[in-house]
N, C-alpha and C positions, 0 to 999 in steps of 0.2 A: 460513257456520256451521261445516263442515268444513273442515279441509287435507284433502292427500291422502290417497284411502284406498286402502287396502291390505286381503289375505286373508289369514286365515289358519287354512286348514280343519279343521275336528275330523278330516277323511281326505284321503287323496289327493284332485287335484283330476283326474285323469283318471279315479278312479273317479265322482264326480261328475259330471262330464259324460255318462260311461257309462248312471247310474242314469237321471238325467233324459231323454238319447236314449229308452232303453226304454220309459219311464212314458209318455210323450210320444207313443209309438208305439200303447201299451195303449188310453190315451186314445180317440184320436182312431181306432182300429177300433172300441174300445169303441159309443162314440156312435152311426157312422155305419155301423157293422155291425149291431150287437143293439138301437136303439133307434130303432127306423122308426116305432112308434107317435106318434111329438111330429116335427113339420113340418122338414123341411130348415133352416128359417130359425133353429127354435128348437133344433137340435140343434148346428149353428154355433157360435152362442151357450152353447151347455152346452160345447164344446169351450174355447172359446176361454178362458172362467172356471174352468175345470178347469185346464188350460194357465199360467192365471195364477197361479192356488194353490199350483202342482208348482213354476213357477219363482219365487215366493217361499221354497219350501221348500227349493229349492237354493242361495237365497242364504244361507240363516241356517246352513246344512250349510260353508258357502265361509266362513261369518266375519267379514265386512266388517270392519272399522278403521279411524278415521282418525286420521289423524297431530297432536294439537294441542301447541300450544309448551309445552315445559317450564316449570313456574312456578322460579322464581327463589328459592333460602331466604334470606330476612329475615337471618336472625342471619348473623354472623360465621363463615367456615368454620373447625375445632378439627385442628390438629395435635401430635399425641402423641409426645412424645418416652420411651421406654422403655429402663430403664436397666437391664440385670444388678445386681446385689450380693449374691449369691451366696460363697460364700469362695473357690471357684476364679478368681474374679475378683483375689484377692492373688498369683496368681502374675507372680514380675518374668522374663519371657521376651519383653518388646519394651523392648530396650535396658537399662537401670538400674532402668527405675522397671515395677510392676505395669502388672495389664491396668486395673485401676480408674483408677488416676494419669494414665494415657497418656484415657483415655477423658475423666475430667473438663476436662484440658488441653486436650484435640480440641475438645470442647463452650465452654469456656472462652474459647476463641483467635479475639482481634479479628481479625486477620488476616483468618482467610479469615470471619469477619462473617456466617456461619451462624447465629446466634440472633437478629441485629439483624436480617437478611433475612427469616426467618420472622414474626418479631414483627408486621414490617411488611403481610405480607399474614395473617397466620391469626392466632387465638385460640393461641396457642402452651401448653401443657399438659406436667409431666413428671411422671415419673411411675417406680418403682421396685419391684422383683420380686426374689424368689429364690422361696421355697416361698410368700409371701406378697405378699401384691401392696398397694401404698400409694400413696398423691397426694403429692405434692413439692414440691420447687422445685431449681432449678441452682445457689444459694448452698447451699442443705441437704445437695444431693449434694456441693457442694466442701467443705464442713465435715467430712468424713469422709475419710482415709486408706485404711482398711481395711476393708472387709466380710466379716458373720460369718453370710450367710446360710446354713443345711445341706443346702437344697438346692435346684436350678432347674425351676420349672417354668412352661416358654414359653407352652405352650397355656394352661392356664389364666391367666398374667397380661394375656394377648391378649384374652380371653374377657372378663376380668372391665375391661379396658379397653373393648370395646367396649359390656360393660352401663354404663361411665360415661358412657356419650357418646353414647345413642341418637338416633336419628330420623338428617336429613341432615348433621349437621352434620360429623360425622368425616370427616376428607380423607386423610389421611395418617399413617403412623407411623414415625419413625423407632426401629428396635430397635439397642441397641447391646451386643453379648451374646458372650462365647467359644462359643456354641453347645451346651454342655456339660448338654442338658436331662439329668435323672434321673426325669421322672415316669415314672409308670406306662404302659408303652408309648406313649413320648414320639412316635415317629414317626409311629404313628397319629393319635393325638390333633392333632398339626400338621398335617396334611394335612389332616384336618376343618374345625379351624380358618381353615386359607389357602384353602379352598372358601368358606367363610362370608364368609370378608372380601374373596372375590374377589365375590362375588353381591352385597354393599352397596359393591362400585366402591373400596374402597378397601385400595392398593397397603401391601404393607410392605414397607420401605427396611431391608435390615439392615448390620450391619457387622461383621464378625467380630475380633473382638482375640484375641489369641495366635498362638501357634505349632501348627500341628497334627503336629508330633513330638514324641513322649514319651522325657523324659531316661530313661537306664535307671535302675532303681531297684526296689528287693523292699522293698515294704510291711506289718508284721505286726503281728498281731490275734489278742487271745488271750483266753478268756473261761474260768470254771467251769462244768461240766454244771449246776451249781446255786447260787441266793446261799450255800447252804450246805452241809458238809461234816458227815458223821455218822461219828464214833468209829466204826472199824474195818468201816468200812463201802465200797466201793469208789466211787470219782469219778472225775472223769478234769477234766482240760486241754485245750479243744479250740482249736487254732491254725490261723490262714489267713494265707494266704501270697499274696500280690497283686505280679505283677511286670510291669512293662513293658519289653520290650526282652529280655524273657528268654525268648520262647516254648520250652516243652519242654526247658527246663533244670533240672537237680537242684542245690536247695538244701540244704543241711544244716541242720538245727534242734535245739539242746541245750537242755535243760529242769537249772533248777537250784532247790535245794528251800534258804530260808534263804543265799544265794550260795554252796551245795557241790553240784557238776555231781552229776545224777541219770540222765540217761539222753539217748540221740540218736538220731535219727531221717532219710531221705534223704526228701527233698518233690521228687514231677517238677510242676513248673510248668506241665501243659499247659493250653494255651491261654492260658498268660499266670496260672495261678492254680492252688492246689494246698491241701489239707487233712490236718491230721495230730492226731492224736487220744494223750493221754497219760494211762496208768492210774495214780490215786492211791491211796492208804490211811493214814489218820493212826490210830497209836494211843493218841493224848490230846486232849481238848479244849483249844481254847487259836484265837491266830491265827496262821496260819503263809505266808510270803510264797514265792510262787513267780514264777519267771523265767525266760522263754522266749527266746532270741534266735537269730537266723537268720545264720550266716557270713557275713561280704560276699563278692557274686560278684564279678566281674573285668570294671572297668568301674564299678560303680558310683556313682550319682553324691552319694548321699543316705544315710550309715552314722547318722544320727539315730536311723531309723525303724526299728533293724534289732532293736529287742529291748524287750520290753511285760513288765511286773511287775504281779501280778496279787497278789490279800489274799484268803486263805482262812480263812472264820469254822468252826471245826471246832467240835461241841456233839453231846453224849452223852445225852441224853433222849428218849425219844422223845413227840411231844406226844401226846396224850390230850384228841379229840375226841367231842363228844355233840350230836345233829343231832336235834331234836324238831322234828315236821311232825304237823300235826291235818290238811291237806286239802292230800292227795298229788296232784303236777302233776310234770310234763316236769321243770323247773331243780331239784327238790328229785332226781328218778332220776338226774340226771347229775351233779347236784353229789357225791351217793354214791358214784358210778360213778368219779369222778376222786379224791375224797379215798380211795378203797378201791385205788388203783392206786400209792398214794404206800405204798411200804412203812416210811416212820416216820412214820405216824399210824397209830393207836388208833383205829377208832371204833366209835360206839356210836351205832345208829341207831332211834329210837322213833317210830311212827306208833300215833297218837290216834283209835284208832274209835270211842271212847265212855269215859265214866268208867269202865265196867266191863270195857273189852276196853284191850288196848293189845296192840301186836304190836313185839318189840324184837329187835336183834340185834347184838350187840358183836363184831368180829372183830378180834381179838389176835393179836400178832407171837410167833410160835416164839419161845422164846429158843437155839433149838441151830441154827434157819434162818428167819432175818427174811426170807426171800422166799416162806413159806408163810403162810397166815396160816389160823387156826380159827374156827369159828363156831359161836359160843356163843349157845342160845339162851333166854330166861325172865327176863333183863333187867328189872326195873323203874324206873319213872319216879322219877329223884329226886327225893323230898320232904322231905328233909333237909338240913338244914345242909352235915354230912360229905358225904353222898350228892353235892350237888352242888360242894363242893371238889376234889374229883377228878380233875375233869376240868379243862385249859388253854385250853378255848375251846368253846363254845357256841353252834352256830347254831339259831336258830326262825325255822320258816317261817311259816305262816297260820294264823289263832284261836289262838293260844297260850293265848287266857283261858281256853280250853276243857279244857287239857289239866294247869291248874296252878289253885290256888285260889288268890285272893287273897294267902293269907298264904304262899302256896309262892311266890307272885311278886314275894314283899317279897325275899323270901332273894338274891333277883339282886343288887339294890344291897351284901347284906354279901359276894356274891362277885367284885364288882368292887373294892369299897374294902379290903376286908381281903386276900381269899385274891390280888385282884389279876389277876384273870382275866378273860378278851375274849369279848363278845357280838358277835354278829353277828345284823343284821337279813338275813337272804340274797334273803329276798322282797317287802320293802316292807314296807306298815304289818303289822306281827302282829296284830292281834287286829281284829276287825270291827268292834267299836260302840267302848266306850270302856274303856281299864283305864290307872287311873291311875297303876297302879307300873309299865306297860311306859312310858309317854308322859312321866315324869320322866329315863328316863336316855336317851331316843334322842335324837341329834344334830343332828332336826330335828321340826318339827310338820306332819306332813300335812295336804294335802286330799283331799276325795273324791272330785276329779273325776284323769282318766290323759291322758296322750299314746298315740297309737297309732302305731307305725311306726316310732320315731323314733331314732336313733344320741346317744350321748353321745359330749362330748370333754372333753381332757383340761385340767383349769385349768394351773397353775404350781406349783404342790404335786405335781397327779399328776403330773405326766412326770416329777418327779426322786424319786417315792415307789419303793421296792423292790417293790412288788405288780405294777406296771406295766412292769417291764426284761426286755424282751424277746429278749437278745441272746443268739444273733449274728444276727438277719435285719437284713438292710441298711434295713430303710426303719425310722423310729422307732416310739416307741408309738404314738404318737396318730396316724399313719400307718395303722398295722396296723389299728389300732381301726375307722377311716373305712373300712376293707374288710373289715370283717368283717359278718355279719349283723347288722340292723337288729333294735333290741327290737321286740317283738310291743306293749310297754305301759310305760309310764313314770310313777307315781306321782307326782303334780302335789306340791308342798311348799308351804305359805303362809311360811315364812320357817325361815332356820337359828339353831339357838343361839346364842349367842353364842362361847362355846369350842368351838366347830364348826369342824375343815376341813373343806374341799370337795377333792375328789379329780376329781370326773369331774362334768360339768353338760349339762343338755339345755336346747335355745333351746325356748318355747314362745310361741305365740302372734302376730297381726302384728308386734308390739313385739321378737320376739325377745329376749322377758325370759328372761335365764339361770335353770336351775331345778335347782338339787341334785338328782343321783342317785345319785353314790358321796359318803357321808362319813361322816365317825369324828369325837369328840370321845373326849378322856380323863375318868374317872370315878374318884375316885378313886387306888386305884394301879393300874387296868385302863382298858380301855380298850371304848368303845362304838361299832359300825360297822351301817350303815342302807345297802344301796343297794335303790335305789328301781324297778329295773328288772325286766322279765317277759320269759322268752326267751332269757337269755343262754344255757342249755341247746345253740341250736343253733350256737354257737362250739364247742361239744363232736363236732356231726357238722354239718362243712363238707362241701360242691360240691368235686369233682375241681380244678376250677379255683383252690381257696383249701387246699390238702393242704397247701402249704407252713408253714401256720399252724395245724396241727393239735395243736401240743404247748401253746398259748396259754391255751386253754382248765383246762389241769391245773396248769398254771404261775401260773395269777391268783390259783387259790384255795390253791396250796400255799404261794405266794410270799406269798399275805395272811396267812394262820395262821401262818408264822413269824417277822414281822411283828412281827405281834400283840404274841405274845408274848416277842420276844428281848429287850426290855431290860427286861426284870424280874427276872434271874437272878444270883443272889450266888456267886460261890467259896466253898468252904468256907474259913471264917474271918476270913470279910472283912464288912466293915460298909459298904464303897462299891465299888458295880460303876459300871467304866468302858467306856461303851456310845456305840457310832458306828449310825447309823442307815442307813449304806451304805460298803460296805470300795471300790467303783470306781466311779466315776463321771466326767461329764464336766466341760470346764472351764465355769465360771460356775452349777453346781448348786449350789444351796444344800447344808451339811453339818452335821446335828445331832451336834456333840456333848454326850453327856448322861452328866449324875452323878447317878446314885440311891442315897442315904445312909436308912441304918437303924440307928437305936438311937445318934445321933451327937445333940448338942447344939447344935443347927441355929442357936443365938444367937453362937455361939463357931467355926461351922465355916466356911471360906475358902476354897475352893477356888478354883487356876488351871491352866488349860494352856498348856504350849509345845508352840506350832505349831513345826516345821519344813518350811521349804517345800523342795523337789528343788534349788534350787540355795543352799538353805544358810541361806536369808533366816527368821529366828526372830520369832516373833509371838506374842503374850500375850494370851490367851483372858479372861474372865474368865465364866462361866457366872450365869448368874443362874435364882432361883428359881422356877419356873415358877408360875403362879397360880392354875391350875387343880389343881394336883397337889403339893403341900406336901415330897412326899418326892424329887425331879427336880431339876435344875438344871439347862438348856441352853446353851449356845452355838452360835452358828451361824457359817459360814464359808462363802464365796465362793471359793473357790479359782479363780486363773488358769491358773498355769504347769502345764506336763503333766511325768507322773512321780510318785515316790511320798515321800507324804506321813509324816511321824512327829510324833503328838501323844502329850504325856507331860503326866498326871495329876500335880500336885502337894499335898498334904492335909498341912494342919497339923494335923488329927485326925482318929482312927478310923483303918484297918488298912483296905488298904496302902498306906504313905506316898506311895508313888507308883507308878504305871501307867501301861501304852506302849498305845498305837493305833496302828494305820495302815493310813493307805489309799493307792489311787490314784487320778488324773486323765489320762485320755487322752481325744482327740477322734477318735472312728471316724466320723465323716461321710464320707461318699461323695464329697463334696466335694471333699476332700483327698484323694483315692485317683486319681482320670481328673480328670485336668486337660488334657490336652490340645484345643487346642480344634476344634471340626467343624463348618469352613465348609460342607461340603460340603450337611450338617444346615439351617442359614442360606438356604445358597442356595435348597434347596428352595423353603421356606418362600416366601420375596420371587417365586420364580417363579410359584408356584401363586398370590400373590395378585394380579400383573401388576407388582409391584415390579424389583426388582434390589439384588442385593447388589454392597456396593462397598468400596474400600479405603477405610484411615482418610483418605490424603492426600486421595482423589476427592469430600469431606465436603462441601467448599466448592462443588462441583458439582449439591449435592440442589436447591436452590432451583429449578433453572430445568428438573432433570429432572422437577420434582415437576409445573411452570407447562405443562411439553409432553406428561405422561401426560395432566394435565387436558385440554388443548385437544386430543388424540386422543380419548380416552373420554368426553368431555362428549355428555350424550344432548340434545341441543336441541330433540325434540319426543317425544309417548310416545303410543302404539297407545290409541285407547280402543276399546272396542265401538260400534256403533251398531244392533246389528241388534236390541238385549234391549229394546226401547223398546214402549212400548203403542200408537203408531201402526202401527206393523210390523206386531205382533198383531191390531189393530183392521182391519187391511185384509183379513191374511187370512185372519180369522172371517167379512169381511162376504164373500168372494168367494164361503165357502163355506156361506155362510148363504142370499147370492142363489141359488147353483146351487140350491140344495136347496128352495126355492120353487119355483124354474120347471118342476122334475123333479117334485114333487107337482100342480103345475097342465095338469101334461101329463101326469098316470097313469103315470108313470115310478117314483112311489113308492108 
């Protein structure tokens, strides 16, 4: 019935012998000291059953085990092949061709007949990672040259391989990777990982492609304090400097404003990286192009990357916010708290205690010192037409039906379509039961039931929206986002409008049906914005541990109110403004350009644009009229090449014939910055899970290393219990069920 068995005790086994020695000793003076009343014969017998009891109880203390044969898995054993595609994987530092080329070729190559050998014993599986992890095949990977993943991350593509492949079947995995993880304390996180996969027996095989010496080179990076610049107002330029091969070296960095040098500055590169900061001031509105470049050091290997042109939108208004909240909460104090710290917003803040009370407070910008501001107080609630033109943007929080009648709530729709002004839902649904004039312009239709706890991400609109650019931190938005705090609540939507984007979505439910929480539609010539979330407040006061991301919070809702409202704004004298929806961005972002025409004869008017791309290449836009919005014409662009862009307005009517734009395209992925690769990272890894890392050449050798980890670590029989059985218990209840008879039939009890 059993193999061999074995112990294996909840304690030492020399305490156990100890306890029972003693017990054993207790016993048997017990009995035949203190218990004279019951006969010699019958006190024996109490001994001996007593005796029995104690050395069953030292069996189940010992553990017993026995050994029976391992069952066999039915299915097919699954080996994983795991491939990088990451963009540091395009660096060519083995030989001519990239790490990716060199990799496919490896996998490719009859020769050494490493696929045909796997095939033949396992389920063979491939499978592909950078920031995202995907199922494959070996023809899908050789259809690609280049990979444009932004970033690597090991553990999790490990992780989320091993939830594809549960139970026994996983044997093996081969990773084939420059090492070059980015996630979030990548090192920990793989250790974790090569624990997990060392406890389910199975080895990972890595292989390291590249070089792990970095050519020298100073890489630069240059961004705006802000998407925008305000009329005589101060800004700055802030530039990073990333070198390899230069530890503790002084670079020079010149700033040129329009290509006429403006100022320069010495960067010490310690530690291989260095920051310099440049104060601006424009005294016109308009867009004005700045350019930062780094001198080449000596040595060099890469003068591409040594100088970044940046597009500054300069605008002389300041906006003119009004924030109405009937049932005051946490995100309505902080939302205040951060638009009140943006010194070119206006606001004007009304809480709703009743029709007859309201409590209001508008704090307006000095005009002798925009960094004081006054508070004025006795504010009332607009109920006017004028009254509510005034203002550039409009946020309401909760019951708004409360705080507006009916027909003050109709006025919304004439200050979207006429005056051309942006609402914002900041809180979700406004009003409690039903009002018909908030639920015709919002961009989605609620339901009544929430999510609790739950994080949004970002669709393909949000990541390349302006509300969302978060730069300079290295990791992206929807990066940032996944670390920030979690909503407290998330307003369920039964479906979006039709001219509804989506910005930001929460998964709900098993099905993980995606669920609008940030989105906007256009209304008229304004614009309507709903997100649907409770909470986001504590993005305003993060944990010691997330300080680095504390300016995010003031940044989403400044970067959405100007937003809002920047493409709605005319030059004096002009009847068509020429409006870009982002002055830098990266390659592959979509790019609205838009023309908004007033007072033009829209049967007779034609508009085109010439693209110009960075190396010269000219492209004919043609915009077309958007459907939603009668006064707008769009076009959008994909832009590749990196560098800066010039699109020119052409108008065969209305004033002015023609208009310049421009922007930029550069890729700040981390990616492209450490490229070198770390075996050393690799090894780890294959160690801790009982693998081995190896060369490319040594590829052809995995098969039979794979066939002799197997017959070492194959477990051919497995410990079961035998002592948790109801026979075991059944004996020794009855031993101590007889004692306790014989001891009541002899007056012992």
């Amino acid at each position: 019935m059993f193999g061999r068995v074995v112990f294996d005790p909840c304690i030492s086994m020399p305490l156990i012998i100890g306890i029972g020695a003693i017990m054993s000793v207790l016993i048997v003076a017990g009995y035949f000291a203190g218990a004279r009343a019951a006969g010699r014969l019958r006190r024996g017998i109490l001994t001996l059953i007593r005796l029995c009891a104690l050395a069953v109880m030292l069996v189940i203390l010992a553990r017993p085990m026995a050994l029976k044969p391992q069952e066999e898995v039915a299915q097919r054993p699954v080996f994983c092949v795991l491939a990088d595609s990451s963009a540091s994987m395009n660096t060519k530092d083995i030989g001519q061709a990239s790490r990716y080329e060199t990799m496919i070729k490896a996998l490719a190559d009859d020769k050494s007949g490493l696929v045909g050998q796997l095939e033949n014993d396992y389920d063979l599986r491939f499978y592909s990672f950078d920031k995202d992890f995907r199922h494959t095949s070996l023809q899908q990977l050789s259809s690609k040259t280049r990979t444009d993943g932004e970033e690597t991350h090991i553990a999790s593509a490990l992780m989320n391989l091993a939830r594809s492949n549960p139970g026994k079947k996983l044997r093996s995995v081969l990773l084939l990777s420059d090492g070059r993880s980015n996630e979030i304390d990548s090192l920990a996180s793989v250790r974790s990982v090569g624990r997990y996969f060392r406890s389910m027996n199975v080895p990972v095989w890595s292989v390291p492609l590249g070089t792990s010496v970095e050519a020298k080179d100073v890489y630069i990076t240059a961004r705006l304090g802000s998407n925008f610049v305000f009329v005589d107002q101060p800004a700055s330029v802030h530039v990073t400097l990333v070198g390899t091969g230069y530890a503790d070296w002084n670079a020079k960095v010149n700033l040129y404003r329009e290509d006429k040098y403006v100022t320069s500055s010495q960067v010490n590169l310690r530690n291989g990286a260095g920051n310099v900061t440049f104060p601006i001031r424009e005294e016109r509105r308009g867009v004005i192009q700045y350019r930062v470049e780094v001198e080449p050091l000596v040595g060099e290997s890469d003068l591409h990357n040594n100088e970044r042109s940046l597009i500054a939108r300069v605008i002389d208004e300041r906006t003119r916010v009004l924030v109405v909240e009937a049932r005051p909460h946490w995100d309505s104090k902080f939302l205040l708290r951060a638009l009140r710290a943006d010194t070119n917003v206006e606001v004007t803040s009304i809480f709703h205690i009743n029709r007859r009370k309201t409590f209001a407070v508008v704090e307006r910008i000095s005009e002798d010192n925009v960094f004081t501001k006054t508070v004025a107080p006795g504010i009332q609630m607009p109920r006017t037409r004028d009254e509510l033109f005034k203002y550039d943007c409009i946020f309401l929080g909760k019951d708004i039906q409360q705080a507006f009648t009916s027909s003050e709530l109709k006025l919304m729709r004439d200050y979207l379509t006429d005056r051309g002004g942006s609402i914002v839902f900041f809180r979700g649904k406004p009003y409690s039961d039903r009002s018909p004039e908030l639920a015709g312009i919002e961009p989605v239709e609620w339901a009544a039931e929430t999510l609790k706890d739950v994080r949004f991400e970002l669709t393909v609109q949000g990541k390349s929206n302006p509300i969302f650019n978060y730069d300079p931190h290295d990791r992206t938005s929807d990066v940032i986002i996944r670390e920030l705090p979690s909503m407290t609540s998330v307003t369920k939507v039964i479906n979006e409008k039709s001219l509804a984007v989506v910005l930001a979505q929460t998964k709900a439910g098993r099905m993980d049906r995606e669920v609008a929480t940030v989105a906007y539609q256009r209304y008229g010539k304004g614009k309507v914005m709903s997100i649907g979330a409770s909470g986001l407040w504590q993005w305003g006061f993060l944990p010691g541990d997330l300080q680095e991301y504390d300016d995010v919070y003031g940044r989403f809702w400044g970067q959405m109110i100007r937003w809002l409202v920047s493409d709605s704004e005319f030059l004096p004298g002009q009847d068509i403004s020429f409006v870009i929806d982002k002055n830098n961005c990266k390659p592959g972002d979509t790019v609205h350009i838009g023309v908004r025409a007033k007072l033009v004869d829209r049967s007779q008017y034609k508009p085109w644009v010439e693209l110009i791309a960075p190396d010269g290449t000219k492209t004919r836009l043609t915009p077309q009229l958007e459907r939603d919005n009668a006064s707008i014409y769009v076009a959008r662009y994909a832009p590749e090449q990196q560098g800066e862009y010039k699109a020119t307005l052409h108008n065969n009517i209305g004033q002015p014939e023609q208009d310049t734009l421009r922007f930029t395209v550069y890729h700040d992925s981390i990616e492209t910055r450490y490229v070198s690769a770390d075996r050393e990272f690799l090894d780890q890894l294959s160690h801790t899970t009982g693998g081995e890392s190896l060369e490319l050449a040594e590829l052809g050798t995995l098969p039979e290393k794979v066939r002799v980890f197997e017959k070492l670590s194959c477990v051919r029989s497995k410990p079961q219990d035998i002592w948790d059985r109801l026979s075991v218990f059944g004996v020794l209840v009855s031993l101590l069920g007889v004692e306790w008879f014989i001891r009541r039939a002899s007056g012992l009890v």
